[in-house]
N, C-alpha and C positions, 0 to 999 in steps of 0.2 A: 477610553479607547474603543471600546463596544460599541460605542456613540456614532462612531465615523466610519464602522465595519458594516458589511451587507449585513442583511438584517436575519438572514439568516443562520447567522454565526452565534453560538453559545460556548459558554464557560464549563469545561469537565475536566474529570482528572481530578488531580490535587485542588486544584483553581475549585472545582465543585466542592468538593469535598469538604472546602475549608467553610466554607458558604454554607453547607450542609451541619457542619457542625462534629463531622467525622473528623477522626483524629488522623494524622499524619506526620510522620516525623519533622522536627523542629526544622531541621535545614530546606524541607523543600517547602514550606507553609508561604514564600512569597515565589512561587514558581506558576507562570503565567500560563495557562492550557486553553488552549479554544479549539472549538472545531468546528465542520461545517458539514450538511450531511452530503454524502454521497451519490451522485457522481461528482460532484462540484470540486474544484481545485482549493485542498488547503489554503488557508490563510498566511500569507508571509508578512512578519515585521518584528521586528530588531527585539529580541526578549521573549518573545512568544514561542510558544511549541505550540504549532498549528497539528491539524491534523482533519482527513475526509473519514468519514464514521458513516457507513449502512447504520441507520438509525430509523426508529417508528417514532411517528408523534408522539404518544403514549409515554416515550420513555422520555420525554422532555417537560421541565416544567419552569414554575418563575418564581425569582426571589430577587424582591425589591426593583420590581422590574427589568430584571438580567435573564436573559434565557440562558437552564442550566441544567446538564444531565439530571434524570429522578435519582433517590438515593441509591436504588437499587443498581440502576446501570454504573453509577458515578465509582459503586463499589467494585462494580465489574471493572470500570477502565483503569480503577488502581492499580491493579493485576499489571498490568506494562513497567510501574515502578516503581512499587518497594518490594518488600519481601513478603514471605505465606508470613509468617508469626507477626508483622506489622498489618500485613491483610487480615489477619484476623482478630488484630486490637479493631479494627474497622466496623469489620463484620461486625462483632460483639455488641457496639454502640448500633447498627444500623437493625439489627433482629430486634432489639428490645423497642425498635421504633415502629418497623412496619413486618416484622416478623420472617422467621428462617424460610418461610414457604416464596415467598418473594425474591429474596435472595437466591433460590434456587435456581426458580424460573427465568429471571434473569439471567443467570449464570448457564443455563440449557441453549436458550435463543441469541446465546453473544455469538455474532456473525465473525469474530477471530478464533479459530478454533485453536490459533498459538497459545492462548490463553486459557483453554478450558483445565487442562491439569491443575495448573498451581488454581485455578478457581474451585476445583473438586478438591485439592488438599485443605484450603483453607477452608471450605465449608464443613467438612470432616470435622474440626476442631471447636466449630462456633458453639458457645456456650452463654443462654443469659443471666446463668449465674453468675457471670464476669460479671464488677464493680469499677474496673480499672485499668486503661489501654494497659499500663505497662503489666500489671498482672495477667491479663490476656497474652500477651506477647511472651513473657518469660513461661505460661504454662505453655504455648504451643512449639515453643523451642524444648521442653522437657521432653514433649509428646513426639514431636518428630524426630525427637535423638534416641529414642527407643529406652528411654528409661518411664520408671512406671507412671501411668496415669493421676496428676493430684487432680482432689476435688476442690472448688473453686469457693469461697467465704464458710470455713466450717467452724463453727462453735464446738469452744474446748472447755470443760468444764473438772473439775475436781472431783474426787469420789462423791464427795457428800454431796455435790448437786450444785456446788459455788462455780458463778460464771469466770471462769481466768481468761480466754482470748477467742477474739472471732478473727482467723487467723487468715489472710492470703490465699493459700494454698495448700493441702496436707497429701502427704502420699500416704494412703490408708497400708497400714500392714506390716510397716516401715517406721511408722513416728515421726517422718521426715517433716518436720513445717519449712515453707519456703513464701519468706517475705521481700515483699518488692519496699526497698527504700530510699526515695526520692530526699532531695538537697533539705527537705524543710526538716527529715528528722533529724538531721546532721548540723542544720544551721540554731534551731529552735530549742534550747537546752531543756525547757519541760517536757518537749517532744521525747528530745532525747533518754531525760531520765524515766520517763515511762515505758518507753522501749526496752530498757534497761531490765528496769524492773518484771515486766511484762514477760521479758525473755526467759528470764530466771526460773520463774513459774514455771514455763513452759515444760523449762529443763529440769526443775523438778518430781514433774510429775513422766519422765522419762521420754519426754520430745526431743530432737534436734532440729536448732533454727538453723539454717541457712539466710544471711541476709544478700540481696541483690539491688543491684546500681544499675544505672545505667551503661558503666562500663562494663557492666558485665554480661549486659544485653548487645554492645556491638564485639566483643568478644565470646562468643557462646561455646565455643570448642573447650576453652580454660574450663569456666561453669561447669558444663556436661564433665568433665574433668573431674573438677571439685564434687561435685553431685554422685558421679560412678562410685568415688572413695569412702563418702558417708553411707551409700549403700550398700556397697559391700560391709561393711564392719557390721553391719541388722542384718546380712544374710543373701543380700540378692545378686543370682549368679549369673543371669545374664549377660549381654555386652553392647554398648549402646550402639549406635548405626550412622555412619554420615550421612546427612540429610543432604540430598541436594537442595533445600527449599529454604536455608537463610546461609548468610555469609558465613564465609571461613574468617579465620582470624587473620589477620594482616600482621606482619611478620615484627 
């Protein structure tokens, strides 16, 4: 399609992103974004989300011969459509590339200023301690619902110095471990039975796991839920906060 568009038209958004190598959630990963810069009139045709973008040459670059947001903007124009905790599974792969300082600036010079909050909350959260969109994702839904800050791949060891788990998530203070587990530990029984066993350790040595799905990431309210209950029973009196910044649960 690019082929037959003025030539000044490029691929951003998801479209970029996908190209970048940024993650984004499964359902929009075949969602068509192009834009054209500004003053020029959007792009119309049948699938596409057109759109006119104040844009600097700078922030444009090329892959495989496509003209296409740089990472940094492509991060920015996400911001219009998913959520901060899915922005910041984003962020997370995009700092370990061309680093948080980039990201910033970009995010300061985005000519939509509808945008800058959820872009200042999601930078707030970026960590390149992150290993893994969805463990990005479920920490920044932890963070934004006001329960305590976990750290992100901590090694867990036994008195005597035996390595037991490099764990997801830990809310330090708490004992709290919280594991992201995607279909392969579910489907993969070795997977499985190391999980298993893995766990036990954990709970041994006076940890509580938490495991997390995906369902539990587009339901966060339950979670935050589940999460508040295990924390109170270790002590913590706080109360968590409605985030405006990821979805409600659907009824």
């Amino acid at each position: 399609m690019l082929e037959v568009l003025d030539a000044r038209v490029f691929a951003t958004g998801v479209t970029a992103a996908v190209l970048h190598g940024l993650p984004v959630p499964l359902a929009l990963r075949n969602r068509l974004e192009l834009a054209i810069p500004a003053p020029a009139r959007a792009v119309r045709r049948r699938g596409v989300t057109a759109r006119s973008l104040r844009i600097a040459e700078s922030e444009l670059t090329e892959f495989s011969g496509i003209r296409i947001t740089s990472i940094a903007r492509t991060w920015c124009e996400l911001a219009r459509t998913i959520s901060v905790p899915e922005l910041v599974a984003a962020g997370d792969v995009a700092i370990r590339r061309i680093g948080l300082e980039a990201l910033e600036a970009a995010a300061r010079r985005h000519p939509d200023r509808r945008l800058h909050a959820r872009l200042a909350a999601a930078l707030a959260l970026l960590d390149p301690a992150s290993e893994s969109p969805k463990e990005s994702e479920l920490r920044a839904i932890v963070v934004l619902a006001g329960l305590p800050s976990p750290r992100a791949n901590v090694t867990i060891r036994a008195p005597d110095g035996r390595f037991v788990a490099r764990v997801d998530l830990l809310i330090e203070g708490f004992d709290e471990v919280l594991e992201y587990q995607g279909d392969h530990h579910r489907t993969d029984l070795v997977q499985w039975r190391r999980d298993r066993t893995r766990e036990s350790e954990l709970e041994s040595l006076g940890y509580h796991v938490t495991e997390v799905t995906q369902a539990d990431l587009e339901r966060p309210e339950r979670l935050i839920r589940r999460l508040e209950a295990t924390l109170r029973r270790k002590g913590w009196s706080a109360r968590p906060i409605r985030s405006r910044w990821f979805p409600m649960d659907h009824p």
